[in-house]
N, C-alpha and C positions, 0 to 999 in steps of 0.2 A: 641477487643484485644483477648475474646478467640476465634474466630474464626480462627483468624492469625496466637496464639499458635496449634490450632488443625490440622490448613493446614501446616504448617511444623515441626511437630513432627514425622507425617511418614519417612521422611527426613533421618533421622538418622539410622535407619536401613531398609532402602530399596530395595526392590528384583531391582535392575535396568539392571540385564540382563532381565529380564520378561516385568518391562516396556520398556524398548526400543523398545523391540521383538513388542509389543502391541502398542507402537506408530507407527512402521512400516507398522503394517498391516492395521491399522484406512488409516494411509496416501494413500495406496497403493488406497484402498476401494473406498477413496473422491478423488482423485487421476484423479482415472478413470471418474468420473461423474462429476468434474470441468472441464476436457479438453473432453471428449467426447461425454457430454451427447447435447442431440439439443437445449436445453436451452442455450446451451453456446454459438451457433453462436451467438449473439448480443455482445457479449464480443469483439469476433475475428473482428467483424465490427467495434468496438471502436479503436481496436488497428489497424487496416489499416485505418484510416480516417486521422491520420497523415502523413503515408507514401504517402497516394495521396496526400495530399496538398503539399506535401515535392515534390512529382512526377508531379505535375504540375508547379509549380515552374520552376524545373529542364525543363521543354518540353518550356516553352513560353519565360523565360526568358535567354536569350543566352548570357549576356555579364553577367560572372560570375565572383565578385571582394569577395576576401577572405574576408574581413571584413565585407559585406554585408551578403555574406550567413552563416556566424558564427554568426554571430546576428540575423539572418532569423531564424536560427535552434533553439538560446536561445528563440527565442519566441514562435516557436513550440511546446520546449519541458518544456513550462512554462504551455499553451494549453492542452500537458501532466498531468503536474501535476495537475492543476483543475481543467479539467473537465474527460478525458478520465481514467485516474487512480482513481481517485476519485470517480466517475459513476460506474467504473467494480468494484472496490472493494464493492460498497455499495450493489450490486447487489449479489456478489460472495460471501461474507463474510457473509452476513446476511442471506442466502438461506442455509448455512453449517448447522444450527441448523433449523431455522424457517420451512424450504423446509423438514427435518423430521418429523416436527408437521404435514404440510400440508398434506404430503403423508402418514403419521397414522406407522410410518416406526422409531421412535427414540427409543419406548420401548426393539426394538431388541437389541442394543446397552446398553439399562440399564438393561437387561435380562444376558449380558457379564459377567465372573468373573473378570473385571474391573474397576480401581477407574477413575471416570469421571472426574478427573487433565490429566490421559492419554489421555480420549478420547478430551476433549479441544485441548492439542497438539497438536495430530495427525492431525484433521481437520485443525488447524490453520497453519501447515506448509505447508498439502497440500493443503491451499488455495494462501499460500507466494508462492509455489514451481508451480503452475500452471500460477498464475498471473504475475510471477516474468519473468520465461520464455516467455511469451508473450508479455510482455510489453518488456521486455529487446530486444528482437529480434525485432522488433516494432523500437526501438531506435537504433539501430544499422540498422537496413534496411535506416530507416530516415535518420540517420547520412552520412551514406555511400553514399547518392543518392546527399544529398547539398554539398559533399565535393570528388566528381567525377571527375571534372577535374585534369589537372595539377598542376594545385598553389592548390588542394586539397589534393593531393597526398601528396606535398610536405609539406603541413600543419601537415598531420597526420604523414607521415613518417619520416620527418625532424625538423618539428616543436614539437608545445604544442599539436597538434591536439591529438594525442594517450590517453595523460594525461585525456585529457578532457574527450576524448567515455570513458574510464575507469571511470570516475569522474559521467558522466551521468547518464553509468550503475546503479552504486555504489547507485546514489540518486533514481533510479528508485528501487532498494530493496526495499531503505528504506522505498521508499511512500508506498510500498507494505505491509512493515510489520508492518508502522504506521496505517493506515488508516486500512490495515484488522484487527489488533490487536482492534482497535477499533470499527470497525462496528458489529464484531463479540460479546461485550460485548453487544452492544445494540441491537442487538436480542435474546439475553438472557433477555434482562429487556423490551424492548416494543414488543409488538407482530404486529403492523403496522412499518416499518423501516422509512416511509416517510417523518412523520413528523419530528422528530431527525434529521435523513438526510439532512432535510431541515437548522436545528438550526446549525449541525454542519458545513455545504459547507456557512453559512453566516459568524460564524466565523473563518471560516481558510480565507475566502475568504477578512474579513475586520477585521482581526487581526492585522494589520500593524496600524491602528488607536488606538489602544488598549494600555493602559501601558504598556512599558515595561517587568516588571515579567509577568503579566498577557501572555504577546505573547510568554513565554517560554511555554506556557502550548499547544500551538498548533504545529502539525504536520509540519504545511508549513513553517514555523518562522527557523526550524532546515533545511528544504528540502534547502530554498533556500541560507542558509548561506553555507552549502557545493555543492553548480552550479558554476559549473565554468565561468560561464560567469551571469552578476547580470545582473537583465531587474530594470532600476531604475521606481520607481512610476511616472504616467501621469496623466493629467488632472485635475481633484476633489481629487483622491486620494493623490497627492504629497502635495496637502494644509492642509491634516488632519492625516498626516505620522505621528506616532512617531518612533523615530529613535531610535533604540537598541544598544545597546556595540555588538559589532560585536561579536562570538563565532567562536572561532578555531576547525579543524575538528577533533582534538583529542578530544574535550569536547561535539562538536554538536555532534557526533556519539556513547558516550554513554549516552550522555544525551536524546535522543530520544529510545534507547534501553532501557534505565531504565524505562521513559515513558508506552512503550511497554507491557513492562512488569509488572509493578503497573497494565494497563489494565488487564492483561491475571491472575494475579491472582485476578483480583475482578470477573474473566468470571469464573476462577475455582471456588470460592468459591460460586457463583449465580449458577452455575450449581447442586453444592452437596444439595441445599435445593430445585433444581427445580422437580416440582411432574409432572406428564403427565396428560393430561386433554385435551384431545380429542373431546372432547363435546367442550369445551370454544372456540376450533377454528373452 
């Protein structure tokens, strides 16, 4: 409790032209080394491995029925959400802090005349703001390629089609800024991501078995309550489902922000006690 008091007491009289300014330039900084640096191709690989399967699809199969390739695409961009976003964020989010320790490169940043709530931000947007880009275009390439023809056309431009790439967009943020809100605290607290990584992709992945409340507390539980098109449970899974009260998208959309954000401020507050120790890694 006093920690919570201490972290928003600045609050009240804050320079927030100074922070802003100081979130900008963090973002700009991480910005540049999430989308350009050469560690990032395997990211870019992640996000074109749906457009081919989406692009081979389109090449071999020629009798294109609207109902089939909308539900082709639901399961692609279900594919999406657990492995390919999932995988880049765990990757992206956890290298924002960890990849400073590794490179002996984070004391520059605690050397700043900055409070390290800023520097959390900064990174954290520009790891939403890199990822978000890429996946989003990712989904809109995919989208565009299964709904190509005619009766595709007229799906998105006469139909629901539009509502939906909006809708898809919309949920690929969000997996962006769940899952990096997330991975981001947990390389603040483990210095290996793997294992966690591992605890967490079992339960987003077999949260559907879980209670009820217990499945509010996972990312995917909100993701796929606002997809516009549901992929219902198969096989083993349908026999150990528990079914949830459905959530409307005015409630799933901040109830996974508030989420979010509970994470980002236990990364602000694990950052103000983290010491540097260069030797430990």
């Amino acid at each position: 409790m006093t920690q919570m008091k201490s972290f928003f007491q600045p609050l009240r009289n804050a320079p927030w032209p100074l922070w802003i300014s100081q979130v900008m330039a963090v973002l700009r900084i991480e910005l540049k080394k999430s989308l350009w640096m050469r560690r990032s191709v395997w990211i870019y690989c992640l996000a074109l491995a749906p457009v081919a399967i989406a692009g081979l699809d389109a090449l071999f199969n020629h009798v294109h029925l609207l109902e089939e390739d909308t539900q082709t695409f639901a399961y692609i961009f279900q594919f999406y959400l657990h492995g390919t976003i999932f995988f880049a964020c765990m990757g992206l989010f956890t290298w924002l802090f960890r990849g400073e320790v590794v490179e002996k490169s984070l004391h520059y940043y605690f050397l700043a005349p900055m409070r390290r709530e800023v520097l959390v931000i900064g990174k954290f947007l520009a790891g939403v703001l890199a990822s978000g880009v890429i996946f989003g275009l990712s989904v809109l390439l995919c989208f565009s390629i299964m709904h190509h023809g005619p009766s595709g056309r007229a799906y998105v431009f006469d139909g629901p089609g539009l509502g939906h790439l909006i809708a898809y967009l919309g949920v690929t943020l969000l997996a962006c800024i769940g899952y990096g809100s997330l991975f981001l605290a947990l390389s603040l607290v483990f210095k290996n991501p793997i294992l966690p990584g591992i605890v967490v992709l079992l339960w987003e992945t077999f949260h559907a078995v879980l209670p009820s409340l217990l499945q509010k507390v996972s990312v995917m539980f909100y993701l796929k309550q606002l997809s516009p098109v549901s992929i219902p449970p198969e096989g083993m899974m349908a026999l150990f489902t528990v079914v949830a009260e459905p959530v409307p998208a005015w409630i799933a959309v901040p109830g996974l922000l508030c989420l979010c954000s509970a994470i980002l401020v236990f990364a602000c507050l694990k950052l103000r006690r983290t010491e540097i120790s260069y030797l430990a890694d």
